[in-house]
N, CA, C and O atoms as a MOPAC input file, in Angstrom:
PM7 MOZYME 1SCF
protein

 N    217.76600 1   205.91000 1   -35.23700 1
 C    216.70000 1   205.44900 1   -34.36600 1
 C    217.21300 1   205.36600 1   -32.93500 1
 O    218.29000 1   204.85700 1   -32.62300 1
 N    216.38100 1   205.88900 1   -32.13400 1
 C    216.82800 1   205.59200 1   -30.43500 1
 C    215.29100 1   204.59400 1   -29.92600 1
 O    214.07800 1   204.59800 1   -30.14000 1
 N    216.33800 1   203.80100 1   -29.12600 1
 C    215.55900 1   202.58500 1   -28.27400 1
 C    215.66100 1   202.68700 1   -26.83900 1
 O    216.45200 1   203.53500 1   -26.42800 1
 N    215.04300 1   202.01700 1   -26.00800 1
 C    214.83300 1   202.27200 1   -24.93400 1
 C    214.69900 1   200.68300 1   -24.21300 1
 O    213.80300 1   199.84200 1   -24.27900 1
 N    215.84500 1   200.69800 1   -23.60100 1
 C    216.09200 1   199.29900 1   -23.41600 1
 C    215.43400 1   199.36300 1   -21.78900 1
 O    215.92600 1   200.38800 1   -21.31800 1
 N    214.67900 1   198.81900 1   -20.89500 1
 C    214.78400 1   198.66500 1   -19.23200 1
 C    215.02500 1   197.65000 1   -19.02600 1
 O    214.45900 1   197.35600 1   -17.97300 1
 N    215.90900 1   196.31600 1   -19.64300 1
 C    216.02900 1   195.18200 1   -18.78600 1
 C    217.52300 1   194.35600 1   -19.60600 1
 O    217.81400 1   194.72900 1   -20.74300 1
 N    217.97300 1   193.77200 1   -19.24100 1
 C    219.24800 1   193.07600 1   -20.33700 1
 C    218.17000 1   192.18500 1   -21.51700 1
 O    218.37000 1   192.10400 1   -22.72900 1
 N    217.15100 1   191.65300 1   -20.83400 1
 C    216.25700 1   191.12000 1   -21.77800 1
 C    215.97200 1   192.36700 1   -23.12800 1
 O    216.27800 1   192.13100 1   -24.29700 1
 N    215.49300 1   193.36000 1   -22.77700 1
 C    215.19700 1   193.97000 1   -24.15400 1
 C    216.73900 1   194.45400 1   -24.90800 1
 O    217.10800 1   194.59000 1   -26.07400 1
 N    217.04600 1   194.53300 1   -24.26400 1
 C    218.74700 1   194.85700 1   -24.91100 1
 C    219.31100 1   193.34100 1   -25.46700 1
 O    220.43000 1   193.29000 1   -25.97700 1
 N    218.75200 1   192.51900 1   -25.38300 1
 C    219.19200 1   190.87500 1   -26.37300 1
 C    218.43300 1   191.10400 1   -27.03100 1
 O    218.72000 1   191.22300 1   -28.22200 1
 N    217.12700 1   191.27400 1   -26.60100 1
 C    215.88900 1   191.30600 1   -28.16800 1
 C    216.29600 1   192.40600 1   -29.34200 1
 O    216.13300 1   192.29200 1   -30.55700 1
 N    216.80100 1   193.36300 1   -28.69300 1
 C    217.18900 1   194.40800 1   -30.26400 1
 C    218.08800 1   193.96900 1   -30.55600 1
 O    218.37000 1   194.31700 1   -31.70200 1
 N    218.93700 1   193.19200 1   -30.04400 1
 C    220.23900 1   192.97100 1   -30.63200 1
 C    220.05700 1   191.97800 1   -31.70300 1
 O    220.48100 1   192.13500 1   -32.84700 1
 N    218.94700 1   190.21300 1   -30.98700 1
 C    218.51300 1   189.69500 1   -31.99000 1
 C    217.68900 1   189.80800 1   -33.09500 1
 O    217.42400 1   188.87700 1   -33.85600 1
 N    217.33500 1   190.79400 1   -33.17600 1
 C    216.10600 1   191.84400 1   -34.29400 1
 C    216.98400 1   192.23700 1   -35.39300 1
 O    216.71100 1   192.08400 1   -36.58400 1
 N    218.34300 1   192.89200 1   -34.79900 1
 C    219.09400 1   193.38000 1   -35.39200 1
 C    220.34200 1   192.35800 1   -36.26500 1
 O    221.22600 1   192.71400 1   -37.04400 1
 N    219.92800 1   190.82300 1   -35.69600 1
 C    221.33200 1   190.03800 1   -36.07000 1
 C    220.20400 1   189.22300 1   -37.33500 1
 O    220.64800 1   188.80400 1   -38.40300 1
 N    218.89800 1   189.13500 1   -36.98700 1
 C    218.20400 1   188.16400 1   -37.79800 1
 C    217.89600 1   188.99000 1   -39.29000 1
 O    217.69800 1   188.33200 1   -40.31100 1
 N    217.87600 1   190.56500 1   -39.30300 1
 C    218.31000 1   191.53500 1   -40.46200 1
 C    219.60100 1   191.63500 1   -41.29000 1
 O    219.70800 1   192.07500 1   -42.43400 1
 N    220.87800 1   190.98000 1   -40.22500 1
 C    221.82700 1   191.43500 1   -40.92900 1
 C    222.21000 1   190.45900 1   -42.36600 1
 O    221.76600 1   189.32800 1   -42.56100 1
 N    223.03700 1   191.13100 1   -43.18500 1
 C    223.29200 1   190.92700 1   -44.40500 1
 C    225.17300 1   190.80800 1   -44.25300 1
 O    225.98900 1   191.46500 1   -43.60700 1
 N    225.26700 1   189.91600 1   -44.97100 1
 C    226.91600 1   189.37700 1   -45.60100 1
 C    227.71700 1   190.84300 1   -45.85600 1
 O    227.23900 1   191.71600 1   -46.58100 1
 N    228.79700 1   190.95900 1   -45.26500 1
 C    229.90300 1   192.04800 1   -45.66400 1
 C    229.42200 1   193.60300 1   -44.74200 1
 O    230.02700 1   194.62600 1   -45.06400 1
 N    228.21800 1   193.70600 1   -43.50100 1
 C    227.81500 1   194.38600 1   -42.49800 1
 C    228.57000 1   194.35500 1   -41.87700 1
 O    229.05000 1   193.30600 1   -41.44800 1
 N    229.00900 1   195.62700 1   -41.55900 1
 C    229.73700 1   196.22900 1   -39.88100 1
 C    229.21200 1   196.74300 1   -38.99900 1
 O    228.38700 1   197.59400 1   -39.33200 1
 N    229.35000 1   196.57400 1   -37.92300 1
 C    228.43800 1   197.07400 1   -36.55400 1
 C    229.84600 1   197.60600 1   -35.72800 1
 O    230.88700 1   197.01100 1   -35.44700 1
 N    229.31500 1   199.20900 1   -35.43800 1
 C    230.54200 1   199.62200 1   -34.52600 1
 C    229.64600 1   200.04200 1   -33.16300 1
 O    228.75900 1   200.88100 1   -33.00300 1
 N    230.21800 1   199.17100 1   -32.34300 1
 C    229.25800 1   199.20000 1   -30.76400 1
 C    229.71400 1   199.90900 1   -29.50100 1
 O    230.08200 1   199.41600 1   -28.43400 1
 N    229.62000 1   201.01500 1   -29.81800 1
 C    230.25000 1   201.62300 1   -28.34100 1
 C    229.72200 1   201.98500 1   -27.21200 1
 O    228.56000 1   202.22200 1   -27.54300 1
 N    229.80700 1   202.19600 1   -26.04400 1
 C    229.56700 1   202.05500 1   -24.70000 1
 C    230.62400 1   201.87300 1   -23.90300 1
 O    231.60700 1   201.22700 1   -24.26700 1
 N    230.48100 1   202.57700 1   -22.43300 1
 C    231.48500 1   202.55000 1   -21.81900 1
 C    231.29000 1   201.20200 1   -21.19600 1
 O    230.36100 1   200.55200 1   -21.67400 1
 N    232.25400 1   200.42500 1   -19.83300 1
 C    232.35200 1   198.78700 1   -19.75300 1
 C    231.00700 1   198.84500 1   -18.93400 1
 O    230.88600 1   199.78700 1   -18.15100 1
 N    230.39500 1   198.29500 1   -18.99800 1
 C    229.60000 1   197.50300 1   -18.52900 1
 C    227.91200 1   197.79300 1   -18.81700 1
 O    226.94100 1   197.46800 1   -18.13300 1
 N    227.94400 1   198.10900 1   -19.36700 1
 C    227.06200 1   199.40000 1   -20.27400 1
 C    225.84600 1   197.69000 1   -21.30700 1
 O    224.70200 1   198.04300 1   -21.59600 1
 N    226.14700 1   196.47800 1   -21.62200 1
 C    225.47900 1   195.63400 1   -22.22800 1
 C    225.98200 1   195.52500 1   -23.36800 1
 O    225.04400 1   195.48600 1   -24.16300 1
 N    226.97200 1   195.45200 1   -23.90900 1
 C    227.76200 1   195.28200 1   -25.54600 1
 C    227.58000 1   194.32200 1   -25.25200 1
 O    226.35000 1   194.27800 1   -25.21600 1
 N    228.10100 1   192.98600 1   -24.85900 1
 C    228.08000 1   191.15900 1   -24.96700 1
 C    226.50800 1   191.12300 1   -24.77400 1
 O    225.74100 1   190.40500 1   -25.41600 1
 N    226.19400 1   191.93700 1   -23.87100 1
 C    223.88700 1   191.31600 1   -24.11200 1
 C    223.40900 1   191.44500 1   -25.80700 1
 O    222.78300 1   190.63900 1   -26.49600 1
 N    223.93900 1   192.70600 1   -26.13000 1
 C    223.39600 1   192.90900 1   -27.25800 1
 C    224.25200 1   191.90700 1   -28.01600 1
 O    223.67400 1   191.42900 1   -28.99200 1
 N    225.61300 1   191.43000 1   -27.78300 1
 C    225.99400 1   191.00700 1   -29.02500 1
 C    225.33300 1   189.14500 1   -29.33800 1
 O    225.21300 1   188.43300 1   -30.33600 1
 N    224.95300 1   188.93800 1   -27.34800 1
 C    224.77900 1   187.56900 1   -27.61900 1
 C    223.53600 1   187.52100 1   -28.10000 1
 O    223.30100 1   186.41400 1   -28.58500 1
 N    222.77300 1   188.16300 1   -28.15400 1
 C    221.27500 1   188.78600 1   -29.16500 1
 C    221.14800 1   188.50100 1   -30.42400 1
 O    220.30700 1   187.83400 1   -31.02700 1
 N    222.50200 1   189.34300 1   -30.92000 1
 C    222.82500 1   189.65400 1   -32.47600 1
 C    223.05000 1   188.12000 1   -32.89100 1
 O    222.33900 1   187.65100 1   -33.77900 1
 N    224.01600 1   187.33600 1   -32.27100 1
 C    224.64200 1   186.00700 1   -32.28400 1
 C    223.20400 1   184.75500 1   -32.73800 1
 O    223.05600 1   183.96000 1   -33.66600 1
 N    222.33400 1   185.14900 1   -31.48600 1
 C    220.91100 1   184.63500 1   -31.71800 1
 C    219.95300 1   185.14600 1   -32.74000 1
 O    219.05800 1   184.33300 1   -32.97200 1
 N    219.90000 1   185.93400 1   -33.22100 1
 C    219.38600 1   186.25500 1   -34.24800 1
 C    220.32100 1   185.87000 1   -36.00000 1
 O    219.92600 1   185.80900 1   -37.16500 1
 N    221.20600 1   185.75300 1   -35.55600 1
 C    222.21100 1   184.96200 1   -36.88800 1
 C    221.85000 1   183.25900 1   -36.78500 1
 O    222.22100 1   182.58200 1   -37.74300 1
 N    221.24400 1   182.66400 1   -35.81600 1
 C    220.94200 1   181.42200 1   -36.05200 1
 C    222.41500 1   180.20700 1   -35.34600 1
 O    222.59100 1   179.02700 1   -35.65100 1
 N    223.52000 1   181.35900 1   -34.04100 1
 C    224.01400 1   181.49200 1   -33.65400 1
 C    224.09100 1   180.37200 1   -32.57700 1
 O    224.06600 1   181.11500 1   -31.59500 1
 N    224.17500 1   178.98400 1   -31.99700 1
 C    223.63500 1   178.70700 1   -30.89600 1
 C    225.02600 1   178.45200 1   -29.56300 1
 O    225.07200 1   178.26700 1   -28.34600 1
 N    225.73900 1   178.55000 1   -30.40300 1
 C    227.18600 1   178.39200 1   -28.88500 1
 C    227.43800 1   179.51100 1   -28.00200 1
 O    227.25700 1   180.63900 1   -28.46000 1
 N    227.69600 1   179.41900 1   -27.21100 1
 C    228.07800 1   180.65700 1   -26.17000 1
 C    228.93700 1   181.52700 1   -26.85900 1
 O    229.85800 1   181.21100 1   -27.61300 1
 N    228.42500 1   183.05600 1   -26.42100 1
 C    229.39100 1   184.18300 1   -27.17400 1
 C    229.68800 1   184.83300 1   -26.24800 1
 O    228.83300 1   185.66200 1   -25.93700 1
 N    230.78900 1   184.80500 1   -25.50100 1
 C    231.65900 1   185.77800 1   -24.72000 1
 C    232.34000 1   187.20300 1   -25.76900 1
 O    232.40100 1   187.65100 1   -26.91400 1
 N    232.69500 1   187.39900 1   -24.51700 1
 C    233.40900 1   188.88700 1   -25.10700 1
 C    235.15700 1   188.76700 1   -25.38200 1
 O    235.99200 1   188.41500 1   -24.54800 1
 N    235.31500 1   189.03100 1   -26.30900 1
 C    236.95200 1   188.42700 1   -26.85800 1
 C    237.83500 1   189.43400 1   -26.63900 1
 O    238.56300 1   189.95900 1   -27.48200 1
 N    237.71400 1   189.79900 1   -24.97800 1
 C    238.50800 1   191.56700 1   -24.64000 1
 C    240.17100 1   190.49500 1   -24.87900 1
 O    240.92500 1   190.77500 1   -25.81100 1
 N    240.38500 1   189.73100 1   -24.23600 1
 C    241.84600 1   189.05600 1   -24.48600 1
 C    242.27900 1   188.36700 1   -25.64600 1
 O    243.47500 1   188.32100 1   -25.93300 1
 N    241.19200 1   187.69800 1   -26.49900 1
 C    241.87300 1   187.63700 1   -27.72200 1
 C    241.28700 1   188.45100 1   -28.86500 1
 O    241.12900 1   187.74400 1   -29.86000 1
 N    241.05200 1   189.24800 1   -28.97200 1
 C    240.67300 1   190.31900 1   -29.62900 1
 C    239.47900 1   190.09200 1   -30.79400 1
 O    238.83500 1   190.97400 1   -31.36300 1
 N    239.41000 1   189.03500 1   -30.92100 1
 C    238.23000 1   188.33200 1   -31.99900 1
 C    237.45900 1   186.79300 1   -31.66500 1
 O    238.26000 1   186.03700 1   -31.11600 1
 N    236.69900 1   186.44800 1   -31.78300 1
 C    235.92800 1   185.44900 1   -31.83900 1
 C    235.27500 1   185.08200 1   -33.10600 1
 O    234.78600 1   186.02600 1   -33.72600 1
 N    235.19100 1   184.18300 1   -33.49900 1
 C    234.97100 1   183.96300 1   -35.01900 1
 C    233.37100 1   182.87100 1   -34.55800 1
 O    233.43000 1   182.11400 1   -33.58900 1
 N    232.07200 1   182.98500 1   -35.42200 1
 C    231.21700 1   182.25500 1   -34.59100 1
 C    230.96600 1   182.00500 1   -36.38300 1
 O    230.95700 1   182.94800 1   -37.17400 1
 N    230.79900 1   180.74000 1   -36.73800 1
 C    230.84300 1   180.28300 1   -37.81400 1
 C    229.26900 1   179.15900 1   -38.38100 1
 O    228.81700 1   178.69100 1   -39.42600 1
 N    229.02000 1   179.17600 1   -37.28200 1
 C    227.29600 1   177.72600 1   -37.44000 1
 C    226.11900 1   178.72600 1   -37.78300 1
 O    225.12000 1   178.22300 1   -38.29900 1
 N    226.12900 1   179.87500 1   -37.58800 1
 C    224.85500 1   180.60600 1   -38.31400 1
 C    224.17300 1   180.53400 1   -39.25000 1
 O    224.30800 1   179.36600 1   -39.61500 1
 N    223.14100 1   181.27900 1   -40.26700 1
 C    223.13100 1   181.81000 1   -41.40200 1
 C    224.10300 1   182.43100 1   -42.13700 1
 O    224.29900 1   182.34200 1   -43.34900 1
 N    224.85900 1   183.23800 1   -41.09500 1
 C    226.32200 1   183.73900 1   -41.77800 1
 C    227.00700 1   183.86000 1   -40.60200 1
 O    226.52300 1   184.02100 1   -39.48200 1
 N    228.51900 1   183.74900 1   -41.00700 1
 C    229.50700 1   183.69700 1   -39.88700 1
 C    229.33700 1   185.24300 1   -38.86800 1
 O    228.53200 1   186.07200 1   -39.29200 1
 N    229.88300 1   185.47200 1   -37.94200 1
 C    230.07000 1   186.81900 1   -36.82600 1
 C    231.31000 1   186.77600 1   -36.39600 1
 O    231.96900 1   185.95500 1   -35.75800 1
 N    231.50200 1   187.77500 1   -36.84700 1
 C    233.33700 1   187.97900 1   -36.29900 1
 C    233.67900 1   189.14600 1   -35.27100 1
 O    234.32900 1   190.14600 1   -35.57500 1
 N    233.18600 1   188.89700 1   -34.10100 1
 C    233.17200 1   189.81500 1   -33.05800 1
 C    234.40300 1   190.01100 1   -32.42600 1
 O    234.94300 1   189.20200 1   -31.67200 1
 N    234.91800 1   191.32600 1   -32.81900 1
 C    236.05800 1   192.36000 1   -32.24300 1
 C    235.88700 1   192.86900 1   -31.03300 1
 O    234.82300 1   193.41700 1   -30.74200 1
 N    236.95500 1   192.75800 1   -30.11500 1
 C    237.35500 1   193.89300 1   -28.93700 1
 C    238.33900 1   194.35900 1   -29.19200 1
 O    239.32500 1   193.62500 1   -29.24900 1
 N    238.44400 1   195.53900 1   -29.40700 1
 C    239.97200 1   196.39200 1   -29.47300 1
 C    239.68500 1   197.39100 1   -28.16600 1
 O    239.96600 1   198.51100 1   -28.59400 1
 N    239.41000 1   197.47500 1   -27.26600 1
 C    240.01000 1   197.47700 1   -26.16300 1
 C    241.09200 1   197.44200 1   -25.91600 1
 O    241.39700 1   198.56600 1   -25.51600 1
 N    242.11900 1   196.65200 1   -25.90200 1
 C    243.45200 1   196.11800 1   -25.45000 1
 C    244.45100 1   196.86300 1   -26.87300 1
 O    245.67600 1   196.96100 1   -26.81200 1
 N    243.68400 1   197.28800 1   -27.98600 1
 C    244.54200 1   197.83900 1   -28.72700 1
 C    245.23200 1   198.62800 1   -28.65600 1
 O    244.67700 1   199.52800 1   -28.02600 1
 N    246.38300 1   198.95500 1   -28.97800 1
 C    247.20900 1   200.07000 1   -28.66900 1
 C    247.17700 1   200.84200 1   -29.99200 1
 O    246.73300 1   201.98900 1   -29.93200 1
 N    247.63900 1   200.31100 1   -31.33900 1
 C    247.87100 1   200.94700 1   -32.61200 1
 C    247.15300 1   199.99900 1   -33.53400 1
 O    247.17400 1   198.79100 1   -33.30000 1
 N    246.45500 1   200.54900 1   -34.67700 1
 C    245.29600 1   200.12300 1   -35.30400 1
 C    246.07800 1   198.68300 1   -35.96000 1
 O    245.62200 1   197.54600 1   -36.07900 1
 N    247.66900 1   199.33300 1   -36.38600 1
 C    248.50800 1   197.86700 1   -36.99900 1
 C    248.75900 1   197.00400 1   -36.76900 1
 O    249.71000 1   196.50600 1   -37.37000 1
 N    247.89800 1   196.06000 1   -35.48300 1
 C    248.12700 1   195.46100 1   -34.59900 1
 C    246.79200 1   194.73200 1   -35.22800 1
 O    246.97600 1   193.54200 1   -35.48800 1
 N    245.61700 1   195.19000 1   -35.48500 1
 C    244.63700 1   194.16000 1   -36.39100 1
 C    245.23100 1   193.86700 1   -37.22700 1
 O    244.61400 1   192.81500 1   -37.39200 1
 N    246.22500 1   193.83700 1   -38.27500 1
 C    246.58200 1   192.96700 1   -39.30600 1
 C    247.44200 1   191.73300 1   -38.96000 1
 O    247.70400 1   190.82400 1   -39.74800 1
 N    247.77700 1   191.80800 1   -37.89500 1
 C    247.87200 1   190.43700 1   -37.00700 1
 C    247.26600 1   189.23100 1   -37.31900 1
 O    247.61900 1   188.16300 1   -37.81900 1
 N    245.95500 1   189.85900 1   -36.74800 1
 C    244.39600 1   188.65900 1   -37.04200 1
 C    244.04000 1   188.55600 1   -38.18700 1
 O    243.16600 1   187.69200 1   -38.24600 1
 N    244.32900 1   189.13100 1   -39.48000 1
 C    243.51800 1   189.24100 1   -40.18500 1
 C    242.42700 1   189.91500 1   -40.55200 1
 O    241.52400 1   189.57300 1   -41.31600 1
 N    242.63700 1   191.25100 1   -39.73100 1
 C    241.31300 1   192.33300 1   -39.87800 1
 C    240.89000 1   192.15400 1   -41.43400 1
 O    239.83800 1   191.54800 1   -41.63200 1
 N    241.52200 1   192.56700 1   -42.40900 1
 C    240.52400 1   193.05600 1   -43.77000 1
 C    239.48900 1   191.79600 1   -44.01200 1
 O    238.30400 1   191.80300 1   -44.34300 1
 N    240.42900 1   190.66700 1   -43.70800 1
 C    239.83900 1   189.39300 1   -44.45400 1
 C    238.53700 1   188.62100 1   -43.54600 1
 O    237.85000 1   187.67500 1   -43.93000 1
 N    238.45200 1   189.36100 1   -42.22000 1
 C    237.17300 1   189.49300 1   -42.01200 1
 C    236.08500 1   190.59400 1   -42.42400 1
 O    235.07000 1   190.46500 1   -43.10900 1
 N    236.42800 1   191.31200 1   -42.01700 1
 C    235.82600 1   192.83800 1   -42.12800 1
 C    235.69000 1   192.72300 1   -43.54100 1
 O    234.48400 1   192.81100 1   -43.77400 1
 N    236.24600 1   192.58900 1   -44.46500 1
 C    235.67900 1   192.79500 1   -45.99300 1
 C    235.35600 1   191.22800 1   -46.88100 1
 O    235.46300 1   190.91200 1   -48.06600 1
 N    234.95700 1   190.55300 1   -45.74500 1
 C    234.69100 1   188.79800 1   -46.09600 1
 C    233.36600 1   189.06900 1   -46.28800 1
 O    232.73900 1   190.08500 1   -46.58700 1
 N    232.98400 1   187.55500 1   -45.97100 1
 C    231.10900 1   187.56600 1   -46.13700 1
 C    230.26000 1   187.13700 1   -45.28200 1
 O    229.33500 1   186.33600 1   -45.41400 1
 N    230.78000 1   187.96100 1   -44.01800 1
 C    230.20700 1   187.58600 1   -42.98100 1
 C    230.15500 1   188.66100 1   -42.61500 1
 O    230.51100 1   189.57400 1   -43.36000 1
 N    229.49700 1   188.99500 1   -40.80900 1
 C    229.07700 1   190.38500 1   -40.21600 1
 C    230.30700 1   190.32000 1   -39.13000 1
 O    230.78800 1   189.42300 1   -38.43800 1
 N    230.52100 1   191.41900 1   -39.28300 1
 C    231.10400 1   192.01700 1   -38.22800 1
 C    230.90400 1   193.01500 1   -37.18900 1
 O    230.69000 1   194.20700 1   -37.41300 1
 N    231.01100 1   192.30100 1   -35.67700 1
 C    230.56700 1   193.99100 1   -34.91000 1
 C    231.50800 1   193.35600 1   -34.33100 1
 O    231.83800 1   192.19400 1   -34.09500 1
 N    232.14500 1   195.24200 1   -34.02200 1
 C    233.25200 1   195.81700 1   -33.53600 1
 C    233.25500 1   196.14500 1   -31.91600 1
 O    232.85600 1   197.30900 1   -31.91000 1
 N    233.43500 1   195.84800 1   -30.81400 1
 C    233.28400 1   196.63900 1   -29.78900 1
 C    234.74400 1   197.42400 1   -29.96000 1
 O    235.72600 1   197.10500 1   -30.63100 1
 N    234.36800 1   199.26300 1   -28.57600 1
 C    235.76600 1   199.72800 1   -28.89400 1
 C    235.87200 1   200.44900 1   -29.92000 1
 O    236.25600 1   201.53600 1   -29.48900 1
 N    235.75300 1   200.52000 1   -31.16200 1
 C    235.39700 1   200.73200 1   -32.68100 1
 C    236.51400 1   202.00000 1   -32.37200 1
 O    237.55600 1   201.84900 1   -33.00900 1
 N    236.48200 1   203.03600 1   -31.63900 1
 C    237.10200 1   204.43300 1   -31.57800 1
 C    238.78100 1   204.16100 1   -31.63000 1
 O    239.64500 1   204.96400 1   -31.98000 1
 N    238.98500 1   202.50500 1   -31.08000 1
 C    240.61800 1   202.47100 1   -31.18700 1
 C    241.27300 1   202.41000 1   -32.48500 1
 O    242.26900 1   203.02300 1   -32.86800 1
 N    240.53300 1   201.55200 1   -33.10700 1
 C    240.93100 1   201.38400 1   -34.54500 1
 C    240.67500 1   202.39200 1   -35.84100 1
 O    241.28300 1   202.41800 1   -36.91100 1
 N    239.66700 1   203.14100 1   -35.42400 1
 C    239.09400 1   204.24100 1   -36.10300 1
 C    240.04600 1   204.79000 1   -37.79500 1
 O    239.36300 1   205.16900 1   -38.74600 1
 N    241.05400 1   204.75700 1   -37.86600 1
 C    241.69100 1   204.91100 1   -38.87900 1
 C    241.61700 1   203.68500 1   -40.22600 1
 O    241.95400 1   203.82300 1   -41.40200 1
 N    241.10600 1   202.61700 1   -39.59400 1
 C    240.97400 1   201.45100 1   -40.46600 1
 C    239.37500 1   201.16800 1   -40.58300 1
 O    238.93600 1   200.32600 1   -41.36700 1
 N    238.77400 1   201.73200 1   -39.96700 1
 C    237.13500 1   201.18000 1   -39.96100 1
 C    236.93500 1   201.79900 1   -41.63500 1
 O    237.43800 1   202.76700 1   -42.20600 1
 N    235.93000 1   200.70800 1   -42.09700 1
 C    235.36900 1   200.95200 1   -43.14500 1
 C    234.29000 1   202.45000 1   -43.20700 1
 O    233.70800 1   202.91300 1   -42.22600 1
 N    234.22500 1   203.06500 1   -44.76000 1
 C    233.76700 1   204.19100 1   -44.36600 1
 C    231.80400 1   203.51400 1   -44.11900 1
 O    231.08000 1   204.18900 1   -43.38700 1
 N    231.45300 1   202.74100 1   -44.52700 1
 C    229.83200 1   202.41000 1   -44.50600 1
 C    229.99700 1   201.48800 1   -42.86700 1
 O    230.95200 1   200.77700 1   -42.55600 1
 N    229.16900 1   201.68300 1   -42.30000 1
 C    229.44100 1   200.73700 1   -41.07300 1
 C    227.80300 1   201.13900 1   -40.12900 1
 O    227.38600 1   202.29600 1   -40.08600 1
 N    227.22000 1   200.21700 1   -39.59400 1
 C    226.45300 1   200.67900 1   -38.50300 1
 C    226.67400 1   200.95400 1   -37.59800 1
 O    227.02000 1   199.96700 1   -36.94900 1
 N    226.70700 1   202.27800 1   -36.76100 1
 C    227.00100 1   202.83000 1   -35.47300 1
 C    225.76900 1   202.56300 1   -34.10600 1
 O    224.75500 1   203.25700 1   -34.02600 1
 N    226.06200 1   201.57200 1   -33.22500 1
 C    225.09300 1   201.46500 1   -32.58100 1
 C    226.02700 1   202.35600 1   -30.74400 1
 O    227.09800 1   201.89600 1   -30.34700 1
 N    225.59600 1   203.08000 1   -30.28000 1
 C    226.13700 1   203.65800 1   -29.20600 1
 C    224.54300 1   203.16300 1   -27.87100 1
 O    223.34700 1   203.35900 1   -28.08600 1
 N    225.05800 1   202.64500 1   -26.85100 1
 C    224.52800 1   202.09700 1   -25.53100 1
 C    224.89400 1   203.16600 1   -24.57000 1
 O    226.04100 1   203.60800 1   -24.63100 1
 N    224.14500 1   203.59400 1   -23.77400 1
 C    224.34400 1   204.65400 1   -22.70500 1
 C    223.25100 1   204.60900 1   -21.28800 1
 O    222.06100 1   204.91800 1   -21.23300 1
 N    223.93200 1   204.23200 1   -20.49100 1
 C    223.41200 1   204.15100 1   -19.34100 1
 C    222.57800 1   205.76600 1   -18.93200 1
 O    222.96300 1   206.82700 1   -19.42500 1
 N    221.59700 1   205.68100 1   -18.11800 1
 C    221.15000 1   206.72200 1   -17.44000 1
 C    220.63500 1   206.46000 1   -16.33900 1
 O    219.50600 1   205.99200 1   -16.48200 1
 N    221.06700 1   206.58200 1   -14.94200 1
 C    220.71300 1   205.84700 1   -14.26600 1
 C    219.78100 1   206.75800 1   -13.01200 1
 O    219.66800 1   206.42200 1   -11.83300 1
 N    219.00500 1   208.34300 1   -13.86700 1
 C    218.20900 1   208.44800 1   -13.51800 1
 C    216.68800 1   207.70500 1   -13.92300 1
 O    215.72400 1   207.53900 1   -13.17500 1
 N    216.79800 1   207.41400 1   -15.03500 1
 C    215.88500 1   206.59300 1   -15.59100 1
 C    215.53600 1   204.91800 1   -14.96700 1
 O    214.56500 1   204.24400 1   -15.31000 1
 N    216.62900 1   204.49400 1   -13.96100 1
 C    216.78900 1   203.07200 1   -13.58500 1
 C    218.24800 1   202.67100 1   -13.86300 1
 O    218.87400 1   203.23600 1   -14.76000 1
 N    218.89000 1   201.54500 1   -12.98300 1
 C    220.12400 1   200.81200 1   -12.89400 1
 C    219.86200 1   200.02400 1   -14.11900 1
 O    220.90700 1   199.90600 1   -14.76000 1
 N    218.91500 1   199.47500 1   -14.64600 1
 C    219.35400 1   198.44800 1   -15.81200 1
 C    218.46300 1   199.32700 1   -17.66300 1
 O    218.14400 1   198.81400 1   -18.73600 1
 N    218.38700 1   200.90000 1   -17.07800 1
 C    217.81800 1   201.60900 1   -18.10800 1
 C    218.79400 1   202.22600 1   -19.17200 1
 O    219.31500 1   203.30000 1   -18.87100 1
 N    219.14700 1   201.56800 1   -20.58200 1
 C    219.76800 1   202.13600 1   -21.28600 1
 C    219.09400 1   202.57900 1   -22.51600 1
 O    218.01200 1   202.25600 1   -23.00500 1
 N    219.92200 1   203.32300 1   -22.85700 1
 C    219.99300 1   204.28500 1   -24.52600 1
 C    220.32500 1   203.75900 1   -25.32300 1
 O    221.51300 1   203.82400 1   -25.63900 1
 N    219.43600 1   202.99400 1   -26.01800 1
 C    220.57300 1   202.87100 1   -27.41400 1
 C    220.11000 1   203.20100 1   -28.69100 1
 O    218.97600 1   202.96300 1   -29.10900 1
 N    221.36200 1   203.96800 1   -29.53800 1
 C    221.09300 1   204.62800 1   -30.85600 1
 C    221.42000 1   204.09700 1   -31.95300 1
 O    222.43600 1   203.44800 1   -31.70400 1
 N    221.16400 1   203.99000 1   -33.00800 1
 C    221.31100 1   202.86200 1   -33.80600 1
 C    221.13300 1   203.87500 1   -35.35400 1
 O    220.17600 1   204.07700 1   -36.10200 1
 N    222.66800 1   204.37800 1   -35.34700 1
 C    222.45400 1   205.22000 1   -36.90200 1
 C    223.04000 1   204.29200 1   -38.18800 1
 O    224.11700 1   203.71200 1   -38.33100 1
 N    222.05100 1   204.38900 1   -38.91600 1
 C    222.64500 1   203.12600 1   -40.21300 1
 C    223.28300 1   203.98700 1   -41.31500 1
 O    223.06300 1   205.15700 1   -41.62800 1
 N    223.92000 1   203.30600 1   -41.69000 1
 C    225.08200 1   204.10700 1   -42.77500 1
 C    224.04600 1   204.35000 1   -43.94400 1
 O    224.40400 1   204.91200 1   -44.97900 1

């Protein structure tokens, strides 16, 4: 499915559309280049899990664990990753294959460890269309 976001507002609303659907043991791999709305959509997703604390983007500690929902969100930045063996640090499997959702920003660093079922959501600016007009595609496993 492709969406058509024109404001950070509709880019939270799909995100929360998309977090109030999700199901226990879901992966979300979110890519976009920086500044592109990954934290709009994710603080969306966050709100639609029943989510209510502030959700930053965990580019420096590589995970955020958001636990008061309907189900927990274990939001990844691997950004800063260098080698995928560097999530078993944190505890990658034992989120990622727990019972909670996971979205990934970055997703392409770790790529050797991503699960093979996962939702691919890709954000893409066009900024003939408008400065706050994005793309986003949303292929489900």
């Amino acid at each position: 499915m492709v969406y058509e976001s024109f404001s950070r507002e509709d880019t939270f609303e799909l995100g929360k559309s998309l977090g109030v659907k999700a199901k226990a043991g879901k992966v979300y791999l979110l890519n976009g280049d920086l500044g592109v709305g990954k934290t709009v959509f994710t603080k969306g997703f966050a709100v639609g899990l029943g989510i209510t604390e502030p959700v930053n983007s965990p580019t420096f500690t590589i995970l955020q664990v958001y636990e008061e929902g309907r189900l927990p969100l274990y939001h990844f930045d691997t950004y800063r990753i260098e080698d995928s063996y560097e999530m078993d640090e944190i505890g990658y499997d034992e989120y990622v294959y727990g019972e909670g959702v996971s979205l990934i920003e970055w997703p392409e660093r770790i790529d050797d460890i991503l699960p093979d079922k996962a939702v691919k959501i890709d954000i893409k600016k066009d900024l003939d269309k408008g400065f706050d007009y994005r793309r986003i595609e949303i292929l489900e496993d």
